[in-house]
N, C-alpha and C positions, 0 to 999 in steps of 0.2 A: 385208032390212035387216041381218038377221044375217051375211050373208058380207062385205056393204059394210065392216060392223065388225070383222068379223076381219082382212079386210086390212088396214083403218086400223091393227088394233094392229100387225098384220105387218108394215109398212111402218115405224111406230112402233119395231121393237121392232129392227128390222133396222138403221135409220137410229142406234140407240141403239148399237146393238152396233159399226158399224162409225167412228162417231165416240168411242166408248170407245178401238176398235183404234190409232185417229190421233191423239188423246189419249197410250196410253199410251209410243207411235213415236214422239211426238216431245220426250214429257220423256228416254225412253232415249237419242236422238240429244242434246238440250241435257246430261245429266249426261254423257256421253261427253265433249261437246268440250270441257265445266270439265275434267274429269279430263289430257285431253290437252293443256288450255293451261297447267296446273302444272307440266308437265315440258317444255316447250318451251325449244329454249337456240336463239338466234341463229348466226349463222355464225362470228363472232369469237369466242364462249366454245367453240365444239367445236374449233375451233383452236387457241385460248390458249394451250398449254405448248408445242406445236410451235413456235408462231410466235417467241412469249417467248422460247427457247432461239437458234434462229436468227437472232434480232435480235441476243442479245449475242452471240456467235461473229461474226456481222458486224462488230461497235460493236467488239467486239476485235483481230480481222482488223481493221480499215480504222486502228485506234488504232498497230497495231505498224508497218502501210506508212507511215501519215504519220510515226512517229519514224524509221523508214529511210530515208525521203525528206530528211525534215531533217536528217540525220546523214550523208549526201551531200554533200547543197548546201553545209553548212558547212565540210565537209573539204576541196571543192573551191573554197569560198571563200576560205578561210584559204588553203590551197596556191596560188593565185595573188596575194591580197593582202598576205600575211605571210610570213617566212621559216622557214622548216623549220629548227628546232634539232639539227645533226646529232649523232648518239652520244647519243642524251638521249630517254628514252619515259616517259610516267605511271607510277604504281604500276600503274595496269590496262595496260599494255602500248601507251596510244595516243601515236601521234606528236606531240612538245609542239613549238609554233609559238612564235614570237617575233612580237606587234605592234607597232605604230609608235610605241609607248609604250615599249619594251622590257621589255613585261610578259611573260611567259610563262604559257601557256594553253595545253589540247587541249579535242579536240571529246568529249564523251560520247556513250551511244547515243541522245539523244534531242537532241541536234544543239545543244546548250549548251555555251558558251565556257566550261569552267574556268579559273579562272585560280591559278595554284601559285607557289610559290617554289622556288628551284634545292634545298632540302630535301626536297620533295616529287618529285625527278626519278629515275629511275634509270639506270644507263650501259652496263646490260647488258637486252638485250629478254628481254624471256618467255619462257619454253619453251613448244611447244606440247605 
């Protein structure tokens, strides 16, 4: 009877010991993954200032082609709808048109009709 009970504690004492072991395995594994979920960042925050940056350089990029584009179209609009004022440029050196109002106007760089008075003209072009 005596060794029956020693095993029992042995078996006891063992089954104690190695559910102590998986006990202590698995609070060290659950405090790990808190630790590692307070510093977790998503895809879009470890990118964030690359992207940030890149988007306005784009947004600015695509801001100066669309005023060059529109500052095209109107030059080429005016130049076929209206007549070219010859001997006569803005203070900024642009081409001043005459419309069918006989108003007088040139295009800017972002593709807008000024419209001026013969004070506003000049008779000699820019120097470059």
């Amino acid at each position: 009877m005596a060794i029956k009970l020693y095993g029992y504690l042995l078996l006891k004492h063992t089954i104690m010991k190695n559910s102590l072991k998986i006990s202590i395995l698995a609070v060290s594994i659950f405090a790990a993954s808190q630790a590692f979920a307070q510093e977790h960042k998503n895809f879009g925050q470890k990118v964030g200032g690359a992207a940030r940056d890149v988007g306005h350089a784009t947004a600015g990029a695509a801001k100066d082609v669309g005023h060059k584009t529109s500052e095209l179209a109107s030059k080429g609009a005016a130049a076929v709808t209206d007549k070219r004022y010859e001997g006569h440029w803005s203070r900024t050196g642009e081409d001043v048109y005459i419309d069918k109002h006989h108003r007088y106007f040139y295009v800017d760089k972002r593709g807008h009709r000024v419209f001026i008075t013969r004070t506003h003209m000049r008779t000699k072009p820019l120097e470059d």
